[in-house]
C-alpha positions as MATLAB code, in Angstrom:
seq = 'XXXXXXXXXXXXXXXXXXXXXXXXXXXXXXXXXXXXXXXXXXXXXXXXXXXXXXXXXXXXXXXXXXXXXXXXXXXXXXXXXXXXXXXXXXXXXXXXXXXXXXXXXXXXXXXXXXXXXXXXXXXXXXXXXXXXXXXXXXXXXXXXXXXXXXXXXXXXXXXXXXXXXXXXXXXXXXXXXXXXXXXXXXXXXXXXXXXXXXXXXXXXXXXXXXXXXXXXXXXXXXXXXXXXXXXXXXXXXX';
ca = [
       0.000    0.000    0.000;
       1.839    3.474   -1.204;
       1.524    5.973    1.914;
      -0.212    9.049    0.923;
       1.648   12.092    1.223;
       0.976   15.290    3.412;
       0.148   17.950    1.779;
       2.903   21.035    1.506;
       2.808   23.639    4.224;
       6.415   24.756    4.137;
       9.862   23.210    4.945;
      11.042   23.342    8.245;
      14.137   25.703    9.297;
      15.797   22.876   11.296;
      17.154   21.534    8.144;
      20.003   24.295    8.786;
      20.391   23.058   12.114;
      20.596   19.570   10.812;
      23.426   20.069    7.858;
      24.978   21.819   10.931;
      25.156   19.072   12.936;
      25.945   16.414   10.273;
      29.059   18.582    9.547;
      30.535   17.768   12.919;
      29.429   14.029   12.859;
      29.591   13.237    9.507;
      29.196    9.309   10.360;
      27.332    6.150   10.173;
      26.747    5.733   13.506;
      25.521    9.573   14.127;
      22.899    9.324   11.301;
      21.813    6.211   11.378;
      21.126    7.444   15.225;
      19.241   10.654   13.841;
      17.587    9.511   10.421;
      14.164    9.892   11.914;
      15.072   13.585   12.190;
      16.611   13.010    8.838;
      12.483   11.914    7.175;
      11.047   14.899    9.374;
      12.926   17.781    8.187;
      13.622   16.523    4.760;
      12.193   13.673    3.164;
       8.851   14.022    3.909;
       8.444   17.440    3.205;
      10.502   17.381    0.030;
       8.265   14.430   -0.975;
       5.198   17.052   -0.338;
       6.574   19.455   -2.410;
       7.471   17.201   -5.182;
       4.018   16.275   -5.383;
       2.299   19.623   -5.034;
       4.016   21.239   -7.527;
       4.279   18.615  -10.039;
       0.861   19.414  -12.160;
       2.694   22.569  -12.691;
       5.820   20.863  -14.117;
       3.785   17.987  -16.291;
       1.914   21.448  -17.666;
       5.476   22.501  -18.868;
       6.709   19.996  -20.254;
       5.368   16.182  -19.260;
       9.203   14.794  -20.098;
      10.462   16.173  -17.217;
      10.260   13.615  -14.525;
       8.053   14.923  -10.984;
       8.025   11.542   -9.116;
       8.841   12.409   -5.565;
      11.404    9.629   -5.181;
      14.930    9.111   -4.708;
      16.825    8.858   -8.024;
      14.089   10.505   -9.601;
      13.687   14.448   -8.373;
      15.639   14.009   -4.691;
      18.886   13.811   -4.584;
      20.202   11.238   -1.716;
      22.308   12.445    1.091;
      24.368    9.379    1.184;
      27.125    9.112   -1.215;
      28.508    6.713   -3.519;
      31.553    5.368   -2.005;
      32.672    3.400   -4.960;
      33.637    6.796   -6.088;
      34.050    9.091   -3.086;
      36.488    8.929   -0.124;
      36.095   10.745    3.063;
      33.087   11.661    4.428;
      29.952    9.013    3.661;
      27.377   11.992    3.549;
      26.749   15.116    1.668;
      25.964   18.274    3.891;
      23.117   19.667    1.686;
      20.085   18.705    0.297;
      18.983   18.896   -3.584;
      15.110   18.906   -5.242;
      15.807   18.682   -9.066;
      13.929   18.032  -12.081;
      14.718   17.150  -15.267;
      14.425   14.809  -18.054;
      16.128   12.350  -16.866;
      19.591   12.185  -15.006;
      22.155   13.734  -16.476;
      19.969   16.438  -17.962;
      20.055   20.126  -18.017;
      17.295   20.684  -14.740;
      15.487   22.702  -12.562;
      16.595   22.533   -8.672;
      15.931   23.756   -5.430;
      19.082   23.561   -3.046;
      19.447   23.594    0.786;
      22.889   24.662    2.393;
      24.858   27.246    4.804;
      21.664   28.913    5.815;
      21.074   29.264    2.128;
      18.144   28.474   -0.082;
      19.055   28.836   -4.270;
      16.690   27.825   -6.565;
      17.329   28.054  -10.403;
      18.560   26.406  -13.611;
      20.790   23.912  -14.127;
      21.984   23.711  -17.916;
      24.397   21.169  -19.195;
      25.981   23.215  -22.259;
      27.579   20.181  -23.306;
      27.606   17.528  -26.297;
      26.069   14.905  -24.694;
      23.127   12.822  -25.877;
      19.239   14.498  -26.132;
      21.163   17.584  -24.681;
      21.060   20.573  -27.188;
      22.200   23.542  -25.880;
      25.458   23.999  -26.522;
      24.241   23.429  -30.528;
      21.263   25.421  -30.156;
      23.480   28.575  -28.662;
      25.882   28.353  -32.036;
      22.808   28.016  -34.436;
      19.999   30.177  -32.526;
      22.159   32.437  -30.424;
      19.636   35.154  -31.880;
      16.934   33.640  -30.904;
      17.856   32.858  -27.308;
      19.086   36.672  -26.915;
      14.970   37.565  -28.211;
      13.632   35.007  -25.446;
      15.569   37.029  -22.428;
      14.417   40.322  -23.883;
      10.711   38.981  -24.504;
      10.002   36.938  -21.337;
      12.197   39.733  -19.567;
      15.197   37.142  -18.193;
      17.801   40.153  -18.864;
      19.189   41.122  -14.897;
      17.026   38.863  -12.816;
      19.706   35.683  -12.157;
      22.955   35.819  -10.804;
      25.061   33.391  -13.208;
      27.337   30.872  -12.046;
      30.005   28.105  -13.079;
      29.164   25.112  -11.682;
      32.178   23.115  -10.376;
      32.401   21.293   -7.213;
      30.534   24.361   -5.613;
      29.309   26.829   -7.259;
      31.288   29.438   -8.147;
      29.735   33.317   -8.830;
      30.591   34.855  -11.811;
      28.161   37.224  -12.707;
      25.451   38.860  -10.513;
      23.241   40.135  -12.744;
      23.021   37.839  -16.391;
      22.982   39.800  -18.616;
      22.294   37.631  -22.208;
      23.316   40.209  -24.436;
      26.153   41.603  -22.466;
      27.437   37.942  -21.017;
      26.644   35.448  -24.102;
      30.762   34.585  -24.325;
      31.081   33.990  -20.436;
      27.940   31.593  -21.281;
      29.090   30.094  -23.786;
      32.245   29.017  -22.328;
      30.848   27.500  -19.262;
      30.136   23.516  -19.390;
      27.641   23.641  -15.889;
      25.890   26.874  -15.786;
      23.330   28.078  -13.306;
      21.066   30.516  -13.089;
      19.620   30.903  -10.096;
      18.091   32.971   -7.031;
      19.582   33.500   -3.681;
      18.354   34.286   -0.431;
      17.763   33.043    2.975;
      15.171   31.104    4.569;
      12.635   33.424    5.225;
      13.486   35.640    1.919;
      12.544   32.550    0.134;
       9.658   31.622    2.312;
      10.889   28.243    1.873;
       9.124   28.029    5.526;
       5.477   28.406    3.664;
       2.616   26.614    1.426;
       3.476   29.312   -0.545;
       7.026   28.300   -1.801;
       5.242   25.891   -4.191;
       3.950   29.096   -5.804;
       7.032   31.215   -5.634;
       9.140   28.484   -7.183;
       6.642   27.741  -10.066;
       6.900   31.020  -10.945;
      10.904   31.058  -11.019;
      10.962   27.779  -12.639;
       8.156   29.148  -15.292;
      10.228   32.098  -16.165;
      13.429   29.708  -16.828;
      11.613   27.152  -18.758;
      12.491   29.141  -22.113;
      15.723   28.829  -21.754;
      15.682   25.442  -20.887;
      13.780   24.803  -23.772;
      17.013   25.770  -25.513;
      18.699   22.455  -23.393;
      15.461   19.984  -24.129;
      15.031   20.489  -27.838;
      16.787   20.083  -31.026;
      14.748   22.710  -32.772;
      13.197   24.602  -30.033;
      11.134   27.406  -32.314;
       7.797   25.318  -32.084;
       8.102   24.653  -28.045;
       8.711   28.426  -28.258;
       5.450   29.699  -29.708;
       3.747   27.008  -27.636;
       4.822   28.469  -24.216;
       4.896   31.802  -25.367;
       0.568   31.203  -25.549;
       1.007   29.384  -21.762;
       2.930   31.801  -20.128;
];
C-alpha cells in the first residue's frame, strides 16, 4: 500500500540546524542514530513538495520527470563510495527536475543557511542535450527570449564546479553570451535566505513555479533540437 503524502505547508528551518550538525558528525553511527530527524525535516516534506508542484511541471513539459522519489527528483544524502572517499554523507540537500539524469534541470538547493533555486543547464555535447548546438545556431533567438520573457538582470550566473562558483550577478544575455558560452555547468539561479525565500510556507510551491516558469524558455534551448515550435507554444502558456 503506497503511503499518501501530506500535503505542503512549508519546509522546516531545522534543516540548517541539521546540515549543521551532520558537519561535525559526519558518520554512520551519528545518522543512522538521527535519520528519523533526517524523514522529518527533509524527506517528507521534500516528498510534499514534489508532489504539489508537479501538475505545474507535467503542464510545462510532461518529459520532465516529478516523481517524488529518490533517483528521480531528490537527490540522496548518502554518497557513492565506490567513487568518493572521506566523508559518507553530503551536507546539503537537492530537489531537481529534469528529463532524466544527467539532464540540463530545474533545482531547489538547501545549504549554509542558504536556499538557491534556479537552472541547471548542461551546455555540453552529450546525448538528447542541445544547448550547446542550439546557442551556435539560434544564439539570436535565445538573446529575443531574455528580452521577450524579460530574463535580462534577474539571475545571478554561475560556473558550476564542485561548488558553485559566482561569476556574474546580474546575467545579462546580451552583455554575457561569451562567459555563457564558455561555461560547461551553468546556473542561473536565485539566492536568499530562509525566510526571503519563504521556503518556511505553502506558498514556496507558488514562488518556485513562478521562477521555474520564467526559466523554462531557456531550458527549452537544453530539451530540444529545434526549439522554435516549443517556443510559440509556451509563449501562448505563459
Amino acid at each position: 500500500m503506497i503511503k499518501e503524502l501530506e500535503p505542503f505547508d512549508g519546509f522546516n528551518p531545522e534543516i540548517f540546524d541539521f546540515l549543521e550538525d551532520l558537519k561535525r558528525n559526519n558518520n554512520i553511527e551519528w545518522f543512522h542514530a538521527n535519520k528519523k530527524r533526517y524523514q522529518g525535516v527533509f524527506v517528507s516534506p521534500a516528498k510534499s513538495f514534489v508532489s504539489s508542484i508537479a501538475p505545474f511541471i507535467n503542464r510545462l513539459n510532461p518529459a520532465i520527470r516529478t516523481e517524488p522519489k529518490f533517483d528521480k527528483t531528490l537527490m540522496r544524502i548518502n554518497k557513492d563510495m565506490r567513487f568518493n572517499k572521506g566523508e559518507p554523507y553530503r551536507t546539503w540537500f537537492l530537489i531537481h527536475f529534469g528529463r532524466f539524469r544527467g539532464d540540463s534541470k530545474f533545482y531547489v538547493h538547501f545549504e549554509d543557511n542558504i536556499v538557491q533555486t534556479g537552472l541547471h543547464i548542461k551546455n555540453s555535447n552529450e546525448k538528447d542535450i542541445f544547448f550547446r548546438e542550439n546557442l551556435k545556431k539560434s544564439g539570436n533567438e535565445l538573446e529575443e527570449i531574455f528580452e521577450y520573457f524579460k530574463l535580462n538582470d534577474r539571475f545571478g550566473f554561475y560556473r558550476l564546479e564542485k561548488k558553485p562558483v559566482p561569476v556574474i550577478p546580474r546575467f545579462n544575455f546580451s552583455k554575457h553570451k561569451s562567459e555563457m558560452a564558455a561555461t560547461k555547468e551553468i546556473l542561473l539561479q536565485t539566492t536568499g535566505t530562509f525566510d526571503e525565500m519563504m521556503a518556511g510556507e505553502s506558498n514556496f510551491v507558488i514562488k518556485t513555479s513562478e521562477l521555474f516558469s520564467l526559466l523554462y524558455p531557456v531550458f527549452i534551448f537544453s530539451a530540444f533540437a529545434n526549439p522554435a515550435e516549443e517556443i510559440n507554444r509556451i509563449k501562448n502558456l505563459l
